[in-house]
C-alpha positions, 0 to 999 in steps of 0.5 A: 327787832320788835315786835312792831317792826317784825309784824311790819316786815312780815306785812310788806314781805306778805305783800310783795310776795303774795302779789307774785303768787296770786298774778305770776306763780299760782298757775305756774306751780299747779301746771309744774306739780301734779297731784298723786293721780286721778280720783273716781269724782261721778258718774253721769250721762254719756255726751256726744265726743265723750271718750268711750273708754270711760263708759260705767258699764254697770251703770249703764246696764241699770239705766238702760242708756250710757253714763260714763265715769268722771275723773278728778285730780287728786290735787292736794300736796304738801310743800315743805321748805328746806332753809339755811339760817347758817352763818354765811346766809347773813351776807350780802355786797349788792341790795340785801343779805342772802337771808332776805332773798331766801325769805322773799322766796320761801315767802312766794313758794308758800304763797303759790301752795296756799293757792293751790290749797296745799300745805306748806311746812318748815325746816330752818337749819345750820349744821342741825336742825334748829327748827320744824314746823309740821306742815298746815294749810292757810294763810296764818301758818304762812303768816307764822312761817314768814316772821319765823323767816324773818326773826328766827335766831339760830343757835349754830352758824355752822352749815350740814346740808346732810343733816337738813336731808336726813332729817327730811327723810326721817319726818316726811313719810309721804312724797312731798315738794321740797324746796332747799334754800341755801347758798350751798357752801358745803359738800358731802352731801351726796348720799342723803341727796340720793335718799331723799331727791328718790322719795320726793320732788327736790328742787335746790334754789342756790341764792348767792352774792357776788362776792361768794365767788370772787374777792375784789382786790382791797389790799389787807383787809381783816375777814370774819368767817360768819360760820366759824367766827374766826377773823384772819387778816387776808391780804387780797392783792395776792393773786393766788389768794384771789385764785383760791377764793374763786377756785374753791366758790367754783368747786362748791357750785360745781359740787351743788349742780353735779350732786342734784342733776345726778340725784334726779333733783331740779336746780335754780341759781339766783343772786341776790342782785338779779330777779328771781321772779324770772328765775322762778318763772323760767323753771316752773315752765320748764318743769310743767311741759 
């Protein structure tokens, strides 16, 4: 892809996106994620139906009449998105890979931040660290963010959702809203989802095909594992074979649902042929009661 075709998509992902941000989410997402808490903002007179909790007694010695305190939200955060650029993520049966689903996310998530004036950052992973942007507000550093999304060629196609929360843990001194995006497609992660999801406010989205939990009945067909690259001929008429696929996609999910809940952690699933506008939407609302 060129840079012409590059800067292209970003446009379109940008204008999608940003749509969604600015009519749907933008709201949604301040109501969902408070600030650290209330900020002294000035003092003035006393009105009729003010709380008298909030009265400014100094000052209201040295004029002679109330003034009470004013309270503001401490409202700046930072958002930092969590991304898998493993293997697996360049899958897709239905309308497009899981890649492009995850971006179109990341995207509208950076968006709403950006609209709310916090700052967003980044981290692509496999079964490393492939890439850290420190977080920055403003549209040019969503901007950059997005055609990394887009463009970015990982070294490893493997997957360690481990290493990806160690290394949150590590960068990120302060509280911040994480966003995990990946179709999960490992386990062992428990300890360092503790450590992290304790610190900060974790959310994992799962995008996921179809075809990850179940395999059609095709006869032979030769399989490329994206994350290993090992290609085996499977032979798909074999019920067991197919209760295996399905068995092991189930154990993984059940593994990604049970891991964040006990951690305290928030979950949205979403394939990629269904909206995850109204996945985004439904949690956001839930979350901001």
């Amino acid at each position: 892809m060129n840079t012409k075709e590059i800067l292209k998509k970003v446009r379109k992902i940008e204008i999608k996106t940003r749509r969604l941000s600015d009519h749907i989410f933008g709201g949604e997402y301040h109501s969902s994620f408070k600030g650290r808490g209330m900020t002294f903002s000035e003092v003035r007179q006393y009105q009729f139906g003010d709380d008298v909790r909030a009265i400014d007694w100094n000052v209201t010695a040295r004029y002679n009449e109330p003034y009470i305190k004013i309270f503001e939200e401490e409202r700046e955060l930072t958002m930092m998105l969590l991304v898998d650029v493993s293997g697996s993520e360049l899958f897709g049966t239905s309308t497009q890979f899981k890649k492009d689903t995850v971006t179109e996310i990341a995207a509208t998530l950076a968006f709403s931040a950006t609209q709310n004036n916090d700052k967003v950052g980044l981290i692509l992973f496999s079964d490393d660290i492939e890439l850290f942007i420190p977080p920055k507000k403003g549209k040019s550093h969503v901007l950059r963010i997005i055609r990394e999304l887009i463009e970015f060629k990982p070294k490893s196609t493997k997957t360690n959702i481990a290493v990806a929360l160690k290394f949150l843990s590590s960068v990120m001194k302060k509280k911040a809203i994480v966003f995990m995006l990946s179709d999960f497609m490992d386990d062992a992660y428990e300890k360092t989802l503790k450590i992290a999801a304790k610190k900060h406010d974790l959310t994992g989205i799962r995008v996921y095909d179809k075809h990850d939990e179940e395999i059609p009945n095709l006869g032979m067909v030769p399989m490329l594992d994206s994350e290993t690259g090992n290609v085996q001929l499977i032979n798909t008429s074999a019920n067991s074979v197919r209760t295996n696929y399905t068995e092991n996609a189930a154990r993984l999910s059940a593994y990604y649902i049970s891991m964040f809940k006990r951690s305290g952690a928030g979950t949205i699933n979403t394939r990629v042929d269904e909206s995850y506008v109204k996945k985004l939407l439904g949690y956001f609302k839930h979350k901001g009661r």
